[in-house]
C-alpha positions in Angstrom: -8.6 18.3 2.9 -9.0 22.0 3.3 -6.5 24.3 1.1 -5.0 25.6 4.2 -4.7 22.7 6.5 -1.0 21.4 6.4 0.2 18.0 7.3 2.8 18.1 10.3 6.0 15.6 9.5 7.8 15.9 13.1 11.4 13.5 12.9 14.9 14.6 14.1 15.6 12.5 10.7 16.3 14.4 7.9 15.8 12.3 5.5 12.7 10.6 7.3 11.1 14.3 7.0 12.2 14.4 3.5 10.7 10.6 2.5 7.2 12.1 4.1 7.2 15.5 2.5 7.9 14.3 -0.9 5.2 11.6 -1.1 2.4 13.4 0.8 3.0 16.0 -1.2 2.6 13.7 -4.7 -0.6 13.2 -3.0 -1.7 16.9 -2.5 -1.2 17.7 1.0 0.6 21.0 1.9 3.4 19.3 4.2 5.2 21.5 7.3 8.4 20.0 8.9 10.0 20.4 12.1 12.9 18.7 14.1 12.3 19.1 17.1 9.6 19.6 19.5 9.8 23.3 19.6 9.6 23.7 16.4 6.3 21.2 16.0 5.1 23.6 18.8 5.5 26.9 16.9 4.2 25.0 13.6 0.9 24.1 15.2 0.9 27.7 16.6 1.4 29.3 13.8 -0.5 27.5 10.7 -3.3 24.9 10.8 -2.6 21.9 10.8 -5.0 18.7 10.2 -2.8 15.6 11.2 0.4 15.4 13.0 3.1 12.5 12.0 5.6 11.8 15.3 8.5 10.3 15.5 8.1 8.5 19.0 12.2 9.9 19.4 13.4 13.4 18.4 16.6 13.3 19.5 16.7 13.5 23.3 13.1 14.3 23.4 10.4 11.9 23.5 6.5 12.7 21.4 4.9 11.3 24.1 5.5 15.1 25.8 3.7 16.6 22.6 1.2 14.2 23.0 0.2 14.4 26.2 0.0 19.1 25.5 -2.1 18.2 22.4 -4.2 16.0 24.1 -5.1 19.3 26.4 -5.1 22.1 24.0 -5.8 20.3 20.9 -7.5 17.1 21.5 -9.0 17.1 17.8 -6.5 16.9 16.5 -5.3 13.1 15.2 -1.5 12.3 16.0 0.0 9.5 14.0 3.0 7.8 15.8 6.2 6.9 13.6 8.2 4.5 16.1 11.2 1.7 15.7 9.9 0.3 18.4 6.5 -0.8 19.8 6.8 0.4 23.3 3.9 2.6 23.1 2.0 2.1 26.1 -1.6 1.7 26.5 -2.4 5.2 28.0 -0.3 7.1 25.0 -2.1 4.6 22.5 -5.4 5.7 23.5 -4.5 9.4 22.4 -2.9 8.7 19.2 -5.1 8.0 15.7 -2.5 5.4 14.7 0.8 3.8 15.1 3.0 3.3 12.1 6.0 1.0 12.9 9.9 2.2 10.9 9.9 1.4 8.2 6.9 1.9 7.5 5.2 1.3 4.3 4.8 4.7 2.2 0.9 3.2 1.2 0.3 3.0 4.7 1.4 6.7 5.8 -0.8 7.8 2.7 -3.8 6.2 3.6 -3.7 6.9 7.0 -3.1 10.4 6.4 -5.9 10.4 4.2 -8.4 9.1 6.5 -7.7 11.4 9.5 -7.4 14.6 7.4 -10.8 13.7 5.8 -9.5 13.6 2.2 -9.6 9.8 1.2 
């Protein structure tokens, strides 16, 4: 992965943010977070960013609405989907790089992360 080229960790969960930070970070990666859609919108605007992790719920916001405005003015970029759940329909699927059930394994966040920032 580039030096500059930060890893986006997007959860309403503190501590969800804080699990994804730490261990990406063991591995290398410069690691942004942000709690809220807003704030993953002024992230990407403001630094680069190679691979976005989404929680599918940020509190009463869903990431299919960042999805669907990256898709448009960022479509390289790869999304990875963090959800409890595994209603992710088709469509959305089709514009994410992967989706990581909760809980998710650590190994599994690392690798994919990895692969879609071009580092493993």
């Amino acid at each position: 992965m580039g030096a500059t080229a930060a890893i986006l960790v997007v959860d309403d969960d503190a501590s969800i943010r804080l699990l994804c930070r730490v261990n990406l970070e063991l591995e290398g990666f410069r690691v942004l977070e942000a709690e809220s859609l807003t704030a993953a919108r002024e992230a990407i605007e403001s630094e680069p960013v190679a691979v976005v992790v989404l929680d599918m719920h940020i509190g009463e916001e869903r990431g299919t609405d960042l999805i669907a405005e990256l898709k448009v003015e960022r479509p390289e970029l790869p999304v990875v989907m963090l959800t409890g759940t595994w209603e992710v329909d088709a469509d959305t699927r089709r514009d994410l790089a992967a989706v990581l059930p909760k809980p998710f394994e650590l190994d599994e966040l690392i690798g994919t992360v990895k692969r879609l920032s071009g580092s493993g």
